[in-house]
N, C-alpha and C positions, 0 to 999 in steps of 0.2 A: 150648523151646530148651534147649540142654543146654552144661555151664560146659565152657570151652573145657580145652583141655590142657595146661597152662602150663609140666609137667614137657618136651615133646616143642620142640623145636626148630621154629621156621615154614621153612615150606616155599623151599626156594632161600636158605636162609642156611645155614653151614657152623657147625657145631658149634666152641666155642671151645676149643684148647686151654689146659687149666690146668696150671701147672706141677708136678712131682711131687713132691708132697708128703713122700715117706720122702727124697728126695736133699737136698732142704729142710731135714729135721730132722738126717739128719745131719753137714750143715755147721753147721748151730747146735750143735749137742753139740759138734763138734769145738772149735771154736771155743770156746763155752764151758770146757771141759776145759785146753784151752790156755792160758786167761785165769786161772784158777781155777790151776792147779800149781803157782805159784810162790809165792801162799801157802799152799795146801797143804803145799808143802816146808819152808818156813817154819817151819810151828808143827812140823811132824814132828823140826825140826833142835831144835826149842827144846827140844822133850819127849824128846828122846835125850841120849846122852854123844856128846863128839867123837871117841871112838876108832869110837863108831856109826856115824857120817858118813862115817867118812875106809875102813868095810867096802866091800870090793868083792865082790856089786854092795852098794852100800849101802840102809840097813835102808828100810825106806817106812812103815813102820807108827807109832802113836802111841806113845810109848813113858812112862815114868812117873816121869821126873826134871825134870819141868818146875819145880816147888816149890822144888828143889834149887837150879835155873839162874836162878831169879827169885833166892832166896837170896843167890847169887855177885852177881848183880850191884847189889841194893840194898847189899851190902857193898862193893863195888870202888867205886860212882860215888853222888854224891847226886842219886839218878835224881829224886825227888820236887820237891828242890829245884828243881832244874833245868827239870824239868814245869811246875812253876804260873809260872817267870820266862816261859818259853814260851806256856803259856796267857795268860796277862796280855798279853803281844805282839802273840800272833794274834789275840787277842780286840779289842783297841782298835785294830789295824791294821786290820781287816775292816772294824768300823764305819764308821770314817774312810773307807776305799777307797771302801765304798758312797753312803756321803754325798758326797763331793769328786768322784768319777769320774759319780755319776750328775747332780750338778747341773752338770758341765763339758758333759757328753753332751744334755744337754736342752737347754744354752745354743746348742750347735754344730745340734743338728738342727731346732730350731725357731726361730730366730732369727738375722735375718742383720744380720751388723756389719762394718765396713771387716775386710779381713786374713782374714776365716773362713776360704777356700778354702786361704790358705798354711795359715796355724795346724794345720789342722785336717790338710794335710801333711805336715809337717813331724811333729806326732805320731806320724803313719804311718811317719815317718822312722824317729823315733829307737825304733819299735818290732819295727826290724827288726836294730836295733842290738845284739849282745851284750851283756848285761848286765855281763858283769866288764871293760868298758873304764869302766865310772862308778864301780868301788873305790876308786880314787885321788883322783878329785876329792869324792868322797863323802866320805873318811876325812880331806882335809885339812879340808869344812867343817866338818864333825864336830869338827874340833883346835881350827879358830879361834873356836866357839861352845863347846867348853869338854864334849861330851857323849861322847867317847870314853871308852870302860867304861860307860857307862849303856844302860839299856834302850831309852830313848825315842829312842838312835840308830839302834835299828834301825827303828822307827816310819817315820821322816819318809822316806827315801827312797822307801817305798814307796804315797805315799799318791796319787801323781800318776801312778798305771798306766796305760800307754799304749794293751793289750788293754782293760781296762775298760772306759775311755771310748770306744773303737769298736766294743765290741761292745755297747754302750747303746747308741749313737749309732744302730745301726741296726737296731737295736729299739725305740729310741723314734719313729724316724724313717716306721717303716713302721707300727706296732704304733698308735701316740697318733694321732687321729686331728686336723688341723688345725682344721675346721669345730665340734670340742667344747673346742679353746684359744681360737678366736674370740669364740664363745658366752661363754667363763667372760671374755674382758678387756670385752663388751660388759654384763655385769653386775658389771661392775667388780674382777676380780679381778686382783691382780697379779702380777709375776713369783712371785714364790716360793710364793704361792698358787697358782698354778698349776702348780705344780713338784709342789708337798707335797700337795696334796686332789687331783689331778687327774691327776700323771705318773706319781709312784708308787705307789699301786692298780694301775696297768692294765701295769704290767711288774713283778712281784712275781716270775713266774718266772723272768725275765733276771736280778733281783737274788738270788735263789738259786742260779742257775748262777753268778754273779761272788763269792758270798761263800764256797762252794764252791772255788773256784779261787784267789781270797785266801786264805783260810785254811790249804788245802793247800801254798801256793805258801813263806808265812809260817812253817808247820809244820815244813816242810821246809828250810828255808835251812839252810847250813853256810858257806859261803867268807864273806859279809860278817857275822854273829856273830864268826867264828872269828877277824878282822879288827880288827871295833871294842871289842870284848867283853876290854878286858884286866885287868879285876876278875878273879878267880876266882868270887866271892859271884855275881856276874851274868852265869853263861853259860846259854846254852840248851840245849834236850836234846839236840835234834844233832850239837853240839859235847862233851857230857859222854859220851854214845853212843862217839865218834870213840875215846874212852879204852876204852875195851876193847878194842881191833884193834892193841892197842902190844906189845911186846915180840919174841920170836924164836919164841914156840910161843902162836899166841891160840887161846881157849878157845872155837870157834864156838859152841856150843851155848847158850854164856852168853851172844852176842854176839845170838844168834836172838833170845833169851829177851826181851836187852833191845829190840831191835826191835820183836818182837810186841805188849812192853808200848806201846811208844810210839807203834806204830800202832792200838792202840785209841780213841783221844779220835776219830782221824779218821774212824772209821769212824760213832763218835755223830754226828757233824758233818756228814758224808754223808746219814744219816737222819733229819737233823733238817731239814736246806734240801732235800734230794730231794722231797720230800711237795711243799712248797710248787711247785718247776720241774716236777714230773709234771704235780701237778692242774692247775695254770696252761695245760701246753700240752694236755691230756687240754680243757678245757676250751674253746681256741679250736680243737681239730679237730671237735668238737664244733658250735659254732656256725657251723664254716663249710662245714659237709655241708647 
C-alpha cells in the first residue's frame, strides 16, 4: 500500500480559499505605522528646537538638542519632585484597586445575597456616568475630613472602580470554575481562602490588564490633582507638566522633552504587567485547543 497524498485535496471537495496574505500584512504595517507616529513625533519634537517644528514642511529627523530640552525643563519645573509624589499615588492606588475591586468582583460573581442583581446595576450605572460630575462631591468630602492638599486624597476616590470590578466580575465569573469553590468550602475553606489561594492564581492575567489600566489611568489624571492638590510641595507630574505650556510663546520642544520624560515609568509598567496578561492568556489558548 502506498501513503496517501495528504498535500492534494479529496476528490469532490473544493479547495479552501485562504486569505491573502501580502493585503494582510499590509494593513498591519499600516496600522502599525499609524499607531507608532505619534510617538515617533514625539521624541523627534523633544530632540529638535521649536523654530524646527514650527519649519515648513517641518524637520522629521532626530535631531541633537534633546540634553538641552531635558535641561530647560529640570530648570523651569521640579519634575522629579513631582515624579516620585506621582509614583507613590499610582503605586498604592493600584494595589488597593486590585485588592478592593477584585474581592468586590468575586463577591458579586460567586455569591448570591439579597440586592446583588441591583448592586451590581447600579455599578454598571454609575460607570457609565462621567467622571467630572463626582469633583464636587469628592472635593467637599475631601474638606470635611480635612485631606485637601494631601496625597492620600487623591487615593480614596479611586479605589472603588466601577470598570474593574466588571471586568473581574466576568472573568472571575467564567474563568474560576464553581465545582473547584465547592470542592475548597467542603474541605473547609473559607471565604477569603478561597478568594486569596484559589481566585487569585487563576485570573493573574485580568489583574495585569486592570493594574495596567489603574496605573495608567492614575498616571495620567490632571483635573482632580489640579483640584485637590493646593500644597505646591504636593502636586503631581501632570499638573507640574501643565507649567510649561503657560505664557504667550511655549517652548514645545521643552514641552516634548518633558512628556517623553514622564512617559517613560509607563512604558516600564506596561512591561512589567504585560508578560504576566500575555502568558496567562498565551496559556489558556493553549489548553483549550
Amino acid at each position: 500500500m502506498t501513503a496517501l497524498d495528504t498535500t492534494r485535496p479529496a476528490p469532490g471537495r473544493k479547495r479552501l480559499r485562504r486569505p491573502k496574505g501580502l493585503t494582510a500584512h499590509i494593513l498591519l504595517m499600516a496600522a502599525v505605522v499609524i499607531s507608532v507616529f505619534p510617538f515617533l513625533w514625539t521624541i523627534v519634537m523633544a530632540t529638535n528646537t521649536t523654530q524646527d517644528i514650527y519649519k515648513s514642511p517641518p524637520k522629521l529627523t532626530f535631531g541633537s538638542h534633546v540634553l538641552e530640552n531635558i535641561r530647560h525643563v529640570l530648570n523651569t519645573i521640579d519634575f522629579f519632585g513631582s515624579m516620585l509624589n506621582t509614583v507613590m499615588v499610582a503605586c498604592v492606588t493600584t494595589a488597593l484597586v486590585l485588592f478592593i475591586d477584585s474581592l468586590a468582583a468575586f463577591t458579586f460573581a460567586k455569591f448570591d445575597f439579597p440586592g446583588r442583581k441591583l448592586l451590581f446595576g447600579t455599578l454598571l450605572l454609575f460607570m457609565m456616568l462621567p467622571l467630572q460630575l463626582a469633583i464636587l462631591p469628592q472635593f467637599i468630602l475631601m474638606s470635611k475630613i480635612g485631606w485637601v492638599g494631601m496625597l492620600k486624597a487623591l487615593a480614596l476616590p479611586s479605589l472603588a472602580n466601577a470598570f474593574g470590578i466588571f471586568w473581574l466580575h466576568q472573568y472571575i465569573q467564567n474563568g474560576v470554575p464553581d465545582e473547584l469553590l465547592d470542592a475548597a468550602r467542603i474541605d473547609g475553606a473559607g471565604f477569603f481562602r478561597q478568594y486569596w489561594n484559589i481566585t487569585l492564581p487563576m485570573i493573574r492575567p485580568a489583574l495585569s490588564f486592570l493594574a495596567i489600566y489603574a496605573f495608567v489611568n492614575c498616571w495620567n489624571d490632571y483635573i482632580w490633582p489640579l483640584v485637590v492638590l493646593t500644597n505646591p510641595d504636593h502636586v503631581t507630574l501632570q499638573v507640574e507638566l501643565a507649567q510649561l505650556n503657560v505664557g504667550h510663546t511655549t517652548d514645545y520642544s521643552m514641552v516634548m522633552a518633558g512628556v517623553l520624560m514622564a512617559a517613560l515609568p509607563l512604558v516600564v509598567v506596561f512591561s512589567i504587567f504585560a508578560r504576566g496578561f500575555i502568558a496567562g492568556a498565551t496559556e489558556g489558548a493553549v489548553q483549550g485547543t
